[in-house]
C-alpha positions as CSV (number, residue, x, y, z in Angstrom):
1,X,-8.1,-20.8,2.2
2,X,-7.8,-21.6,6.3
3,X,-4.1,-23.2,5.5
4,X,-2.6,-20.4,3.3
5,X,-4.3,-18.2,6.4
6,X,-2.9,-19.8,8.8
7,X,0.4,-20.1,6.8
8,X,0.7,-16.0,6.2
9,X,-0.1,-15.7,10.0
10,X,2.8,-17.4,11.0
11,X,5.1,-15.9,8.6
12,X,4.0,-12.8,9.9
13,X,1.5,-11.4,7.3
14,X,4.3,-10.5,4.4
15,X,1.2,-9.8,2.3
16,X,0.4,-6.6,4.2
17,X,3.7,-5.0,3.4
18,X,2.6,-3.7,0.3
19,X,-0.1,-2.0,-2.6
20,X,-1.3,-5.2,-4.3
21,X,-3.2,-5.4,-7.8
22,X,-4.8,-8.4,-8.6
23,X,-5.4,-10.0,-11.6
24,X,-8.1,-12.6,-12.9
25,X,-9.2,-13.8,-16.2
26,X,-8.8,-17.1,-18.4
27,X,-6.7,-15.0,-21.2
28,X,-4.1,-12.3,-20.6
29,X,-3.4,-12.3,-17.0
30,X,0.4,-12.6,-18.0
31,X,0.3,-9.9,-20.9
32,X,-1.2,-7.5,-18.2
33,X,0.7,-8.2,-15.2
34,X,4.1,-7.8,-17.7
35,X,2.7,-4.6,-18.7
36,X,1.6,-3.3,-15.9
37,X,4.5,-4.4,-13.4
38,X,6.9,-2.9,-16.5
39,X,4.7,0.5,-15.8
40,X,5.0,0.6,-12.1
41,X,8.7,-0.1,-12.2
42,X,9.1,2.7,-15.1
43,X,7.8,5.0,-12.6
44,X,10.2,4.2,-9.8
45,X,8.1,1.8,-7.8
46,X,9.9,-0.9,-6.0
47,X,8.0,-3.5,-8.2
48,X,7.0,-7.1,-7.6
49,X,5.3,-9.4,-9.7
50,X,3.7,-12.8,-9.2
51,X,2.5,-15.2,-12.1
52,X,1.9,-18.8,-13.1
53,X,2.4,-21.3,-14.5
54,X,6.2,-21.4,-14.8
55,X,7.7,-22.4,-18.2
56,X,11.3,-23.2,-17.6
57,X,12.2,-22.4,-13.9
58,X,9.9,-21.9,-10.7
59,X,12.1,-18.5,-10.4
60,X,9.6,-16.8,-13.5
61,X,6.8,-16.5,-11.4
62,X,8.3,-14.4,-8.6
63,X,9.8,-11.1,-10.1
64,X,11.2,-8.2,-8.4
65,X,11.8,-4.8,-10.4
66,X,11.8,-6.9,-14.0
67,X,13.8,-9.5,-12.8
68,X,13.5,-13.1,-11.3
69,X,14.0,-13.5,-7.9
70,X,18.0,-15.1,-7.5
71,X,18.7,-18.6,-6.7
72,X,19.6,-18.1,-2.9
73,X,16.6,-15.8,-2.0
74,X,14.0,-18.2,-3.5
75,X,15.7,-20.8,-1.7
76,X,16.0,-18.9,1.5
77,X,12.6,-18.0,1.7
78,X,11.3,-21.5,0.2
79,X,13.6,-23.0,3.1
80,X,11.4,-20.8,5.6
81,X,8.1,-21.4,4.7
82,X,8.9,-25.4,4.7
83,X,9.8,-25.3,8.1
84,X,6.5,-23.7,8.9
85,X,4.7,-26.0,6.8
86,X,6.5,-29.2,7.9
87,X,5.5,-28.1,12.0
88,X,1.3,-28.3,10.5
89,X,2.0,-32.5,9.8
90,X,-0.4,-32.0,6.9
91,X,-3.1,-30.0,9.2
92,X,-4.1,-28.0,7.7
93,X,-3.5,-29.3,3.9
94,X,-0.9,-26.6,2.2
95,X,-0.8,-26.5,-1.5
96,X,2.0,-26.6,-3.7
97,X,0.3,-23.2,-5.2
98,X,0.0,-22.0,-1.6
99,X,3.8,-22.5,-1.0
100,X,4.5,-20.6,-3.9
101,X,2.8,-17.9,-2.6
102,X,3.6,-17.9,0.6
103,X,7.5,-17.4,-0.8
104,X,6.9,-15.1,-3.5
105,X,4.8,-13.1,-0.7
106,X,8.0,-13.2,1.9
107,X,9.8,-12.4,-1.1
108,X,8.4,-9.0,-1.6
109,X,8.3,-8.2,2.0
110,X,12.2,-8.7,2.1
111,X,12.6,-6.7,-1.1
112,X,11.3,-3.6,0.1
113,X,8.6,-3.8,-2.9
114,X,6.3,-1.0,-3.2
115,X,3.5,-2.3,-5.4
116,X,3.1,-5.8,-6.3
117,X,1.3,-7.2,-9.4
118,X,-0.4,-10.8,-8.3
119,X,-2.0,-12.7,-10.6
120,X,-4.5,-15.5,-9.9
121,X,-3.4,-19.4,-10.4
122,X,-7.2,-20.3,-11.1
123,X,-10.6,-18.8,-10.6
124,X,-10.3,-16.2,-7.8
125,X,-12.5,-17.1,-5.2
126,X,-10.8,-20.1,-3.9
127,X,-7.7,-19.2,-5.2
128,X,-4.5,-18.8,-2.5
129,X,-3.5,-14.9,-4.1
130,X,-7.6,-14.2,-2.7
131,X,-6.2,-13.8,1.0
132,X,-4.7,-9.9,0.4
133,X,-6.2,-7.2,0.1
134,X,-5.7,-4.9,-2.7
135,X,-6.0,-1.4,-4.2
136,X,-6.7,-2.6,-7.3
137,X,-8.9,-5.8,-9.2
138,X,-8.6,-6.2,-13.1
139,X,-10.8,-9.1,-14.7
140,X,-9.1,-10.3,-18.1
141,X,-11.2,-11.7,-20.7
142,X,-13.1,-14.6,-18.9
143,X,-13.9,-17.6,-21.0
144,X,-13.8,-21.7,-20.2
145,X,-10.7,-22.8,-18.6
146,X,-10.8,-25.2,-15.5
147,X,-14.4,-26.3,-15.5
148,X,-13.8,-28.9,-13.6
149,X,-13.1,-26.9,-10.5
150,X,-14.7,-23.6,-11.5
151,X,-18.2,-24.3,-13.5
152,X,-19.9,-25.2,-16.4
153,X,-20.8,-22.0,-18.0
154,X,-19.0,-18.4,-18.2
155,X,-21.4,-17.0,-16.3
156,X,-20.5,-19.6,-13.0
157,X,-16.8,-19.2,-13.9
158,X,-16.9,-15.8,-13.9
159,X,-18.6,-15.9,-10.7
160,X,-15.7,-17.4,-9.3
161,X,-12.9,-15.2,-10.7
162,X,-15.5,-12.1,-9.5
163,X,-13.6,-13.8,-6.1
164,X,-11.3,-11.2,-6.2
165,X,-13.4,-8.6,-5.6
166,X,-13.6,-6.1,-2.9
167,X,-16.1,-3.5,-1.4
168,X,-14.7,-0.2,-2.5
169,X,-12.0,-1.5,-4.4
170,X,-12.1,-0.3,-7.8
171,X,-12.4,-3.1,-11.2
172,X,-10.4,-2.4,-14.3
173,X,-12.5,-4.9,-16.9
174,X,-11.4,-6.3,-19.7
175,X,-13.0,-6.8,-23.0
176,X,-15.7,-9.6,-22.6
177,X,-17.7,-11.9,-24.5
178,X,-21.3,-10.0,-25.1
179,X,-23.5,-12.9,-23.3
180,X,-21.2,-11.6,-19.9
181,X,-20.6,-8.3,-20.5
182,X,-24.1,-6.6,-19.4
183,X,-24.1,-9.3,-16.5
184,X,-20.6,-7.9,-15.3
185,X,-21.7,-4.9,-15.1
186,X,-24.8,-5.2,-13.1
């Protein structure tokens, strides 16, 4: 995570500007950040809401008050955090996922949000949304997605969505398979 650090740094920390609930899980990050965005901005937050993957424009993932962010602004801010990234000549490595986030973060801050809704691309430790802090974590259902990169069984992927967590923070948990729902709550 050193070069979305260093990244936020220099853009001046927009992911400090606001309440941030973060969301893990293999199913239903996207159902639950809808839903719970939609309830924040029902009850006159300044809303903002990140998800992935896209499905027909990059715009979908950033969303301020229930609607994407507008052509100029994503490309005002994506024009900003290039010229930060361009200055690093590769070092450190940046992410396309870390770019996103890096927007979508300056994106907020220039919205005024109040609360936004940030949902993890994969696993949760290693994952570029696991800089922030947060006043909220919610684990999904966990199951085997990304193995790959995360582990081959749900207790090691679970470890690493359990990423997101934070001393004092309080867990919203989702329904869970049985062999990893007494281990969660340990």
């Amino acid at each position: 995570l050193a070069g979305i650090k260093k990244l936020l740094t220099d853009l001046g920390h927009p992911e400090r500007a606001y309440q941030i609930i973060h969301i893990a899980g293999t199913n239903g990050k996207g159902l639950t950040g809808a839903m719970l965005s939609h309830l924040l901005t029902q009850e006159g937050y300044r809303t903002g809401w990140y998800s992935s993957p896209h499905l027909e424009d990059i715009r979908e993932r950033i969303v301020i008050n229930q609607q994407w962010i507008d052509q100029q602004s994503f490309a005002d801010h994506a024009q900003a955090v290039f010229k930060i990234v361009d200055s690093y000549q590769q070092n450190p490595y940046i992410s396309y996922f870390d770019l996103l986030t890096a927007v979508a973060f300056c994106a907020f801050r220039t919205a005024h949000v109040d609360w936004v809704v940030l949902e993890t691309g994969l696993g949760g430790k290693a994952d570029s949304t696991n800089v922030t802090d947060k006043a909220l974590a919610v684990l999904t259902n966990i199951g085997y997605d990304h193995m790959h990169v995360l582990g081959n069984t749900l207790k090691e992927i679970a470890h690493e969505k359990l990423g997101i967590l934070r001393p004092g923070v309080p867990v919203v948990l989702g329904a869970q398979k049985p062999e990893l729902f007494s281990w969660l709550c340990e």
